[in-house]
C-alpha positions, 0 to 999 in steps of 0.5 A: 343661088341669087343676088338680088339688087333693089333700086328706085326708092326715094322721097314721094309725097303723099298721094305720089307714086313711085316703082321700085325695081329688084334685079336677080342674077347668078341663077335662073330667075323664072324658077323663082317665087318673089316677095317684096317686104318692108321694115319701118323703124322700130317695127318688125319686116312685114310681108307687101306682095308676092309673086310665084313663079307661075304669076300669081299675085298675094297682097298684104290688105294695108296695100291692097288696091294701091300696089301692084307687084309684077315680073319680067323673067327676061330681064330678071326682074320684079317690080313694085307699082306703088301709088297712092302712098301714105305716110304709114308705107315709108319703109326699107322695102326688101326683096326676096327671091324663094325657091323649094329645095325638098318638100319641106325646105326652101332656100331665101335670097334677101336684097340689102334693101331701098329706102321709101319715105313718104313725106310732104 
């Protein structure tokens, strides 16, 4: 069991950068593999980056080069480095904590989400 709590959205203009921070609590957060997605009006929740418990990093190919997905397991937290912000990447960005139950099962653990508009 998790709770996760995202924080640091707003409104960037183009170009502008911004980090958004998740913060997990109620479990152990290093056995966890961590996400952040996002879901623009209209469209469905899309996978930005992830990062497993042991570091490595998967990127979507929109963000590839421009975003940066990080942990710190002492302050049970993971971060998004966004920079380079489009228009396109306005969103409800979501984090989401993974962690495997049985071979063939995994438990989700969502955030309620922050918001990122990017805006001139």
């Amino acid at each position: 069991q998790v709770q996760l709590v995202e924080s640091g959205g707003g409104l960037v203009q183009p170009g502008g950068s911004l980090r958004l921070s998740c913060a997990a609590s109620g479990s152990i957060f290093s056995m966890y593999d961590m996400g952040w997605y996002r879901q623009a009006p209209g469209k469905q929740r899309e996978l930005v980056a992830l990062i497993t418990n042991g570091g490595t990093t998967t990127y979507a190919e929109s963000v590839k080069g421009r975003f940066t997905i990080s942990r710190d397991n002492a302050k049970n937290t993971v971060y998004l480095q966004m920079n380079s912000l489009k228009p396109e990447d306005t969103a409800i960005y979501y984090c989401k904590a993974d962690t495997l139950v049985t071979s063939l099962k995994s438990l989700s653990f969502w955030g309620q989400g922050t918001q990122v508009t990017v805006s001139s």
